[in-house]
Steps between C-alpha positions, in 0.01 A plus 500: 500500500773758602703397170194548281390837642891622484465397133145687448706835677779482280277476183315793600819719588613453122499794311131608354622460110641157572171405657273624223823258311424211673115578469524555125763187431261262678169581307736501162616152565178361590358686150779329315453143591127549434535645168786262408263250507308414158146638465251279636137474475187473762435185579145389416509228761473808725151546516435160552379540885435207720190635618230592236201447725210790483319646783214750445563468142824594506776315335838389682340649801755420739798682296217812427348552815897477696577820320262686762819451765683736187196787555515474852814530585560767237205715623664487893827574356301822329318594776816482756711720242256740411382525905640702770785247610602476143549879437665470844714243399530635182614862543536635177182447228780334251603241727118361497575477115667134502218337752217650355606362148602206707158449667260572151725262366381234745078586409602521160674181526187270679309690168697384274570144622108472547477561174787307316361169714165525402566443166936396476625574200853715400239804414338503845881425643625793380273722757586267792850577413507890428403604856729221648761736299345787682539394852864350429637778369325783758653279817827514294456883512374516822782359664765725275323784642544387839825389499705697195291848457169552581472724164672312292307151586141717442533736210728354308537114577127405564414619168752355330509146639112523454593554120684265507310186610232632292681421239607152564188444577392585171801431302377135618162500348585619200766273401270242622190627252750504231606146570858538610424552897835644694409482902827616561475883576160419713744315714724748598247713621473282760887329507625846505325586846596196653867578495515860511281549843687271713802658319377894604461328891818404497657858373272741623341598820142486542221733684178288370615227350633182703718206324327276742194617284643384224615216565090415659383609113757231315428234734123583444500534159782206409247275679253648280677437186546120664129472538452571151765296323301218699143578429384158439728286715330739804147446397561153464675482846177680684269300382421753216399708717667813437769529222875582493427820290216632706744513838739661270272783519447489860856473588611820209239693660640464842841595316307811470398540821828502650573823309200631755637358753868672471331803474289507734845373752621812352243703635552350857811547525487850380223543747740344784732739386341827526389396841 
């Protein structure tokens, strides 16, 4: 413990430009390997659930109606930010930028999975997948603004990381209408994250944002991503009672809530604080 937070001190007493360095390196390498890779397509095993029982006439109920965690969780998120502990929290209006894009990205993302399972097919996929984009890149931004500059991670990177996993996003679909699909951009929208926040923990100091956090969200969302890869071999396993996709819902969606809960921590201890 005392080796690995002498470690975490020294990174953060390196110079700023060898930081932002590091920072920049890290993302680059993990955009090379991707892109190295050849092209490859969507899958069309992929919307082959395990469950595809209706209820209430819906189809695939249980993968539709789990997107409600998505709304929920996005609307408390919303509500906390927007609230008077949020603009507590949240001193100046810009740093409420990266959470509030953050948080719509979480409704937008239960609408858009609702509707891509009722009916799963690559056109309904593609707007399941653009506000996934949405809330990837605004916690990217969000914790560049807390931990790099507060201006810099609002104005200029939320918009711009935004941009940008629009447009793997849709890069995506349309080689994939024109027969040639190339997932490979739409992937580092959410590769790149996954290295560079732990990476801004370790070099920069944090007011908001904890790495403990962080390390809650992977853990939540890897066993997510688990859930889904074994969709059938779950359903099968409980009786077919609830599949492995559907608790990959419920388990993302708590991934999400633990971005509410480091900010509300936040506001605690800033409470604690002042007192």
């Amino acid at each position: 413990m005392i080796k690995t937070a002498v470690s975490v001190g020294g990174l953060r007493r390196l110079p700023g430009g060898v930081k932002i360095a590091l920072l920049v390196a890290g993302s680059l390498g993990v955009a090379i390997a991707e892109l190295s890779s050849a092209p490859y397509p969507q899958d069309p095993s992929y919307h082959m659930f395990a469950d595809t029982r209706a209820w209430l006439g819906v189809p695939f109920a249980g993968n539709v109606f789990s997107n409600l965690g998505f709304a929920i969780v996005g609307l408390l998120g919303l509500a906390f930010v927007l609230g008077s502990r949020g603009s507590s929290l949240l001193c100046a209006p810009r740093q409420s930028w990266p959470y509030i894009t953050f948080f719509t990205g979480a409704v937008l993302i239960g609408m858009g999975s609702t509707y891509y399972h009722a009916a799963p097919v690559n056109e309904t996929l593609f707007w399941d997948r653009l506000p996934m984009s949405l809330a990837f890149m605004a916690l990217f931004a969000a914790f560049i603004a807390d931990r790099i500059d507060a201006r810099a991670g609002a104005v200029v990177a939320l918009p711009l990381l935004v941009a940008l996993g629009f447009a793997g996003v849709l890069h995506w679909h349309l080689t994939e209408s024109a027969g040639h699909g190339d997932l490979r951009f739409y992937f580092l929208v959410q590769l790149i994250p996954v290295v560079a926040v732990p990476l801004i923990c370790l070099l920069f100091e944090g007011r908001i944002t904890t790495g403990r956090h962080v390390l809650y969200i992977i853990g939540w969302y890897a066993a997510a991503l688990g859930c889904e890869k074994l969709d059938h071999e779950i359903y099968q396993a409980l009786g077919r009672v609830m599949s492995g996709h559907t608790i990959k819902h419920l388990l993302a969606a708590i991934a999400i809530y633990v971005v509410l809960a480091m900010l509300r921590a936040g506001y605690g201890e800033s409470r604690q604080r002042r007192t």
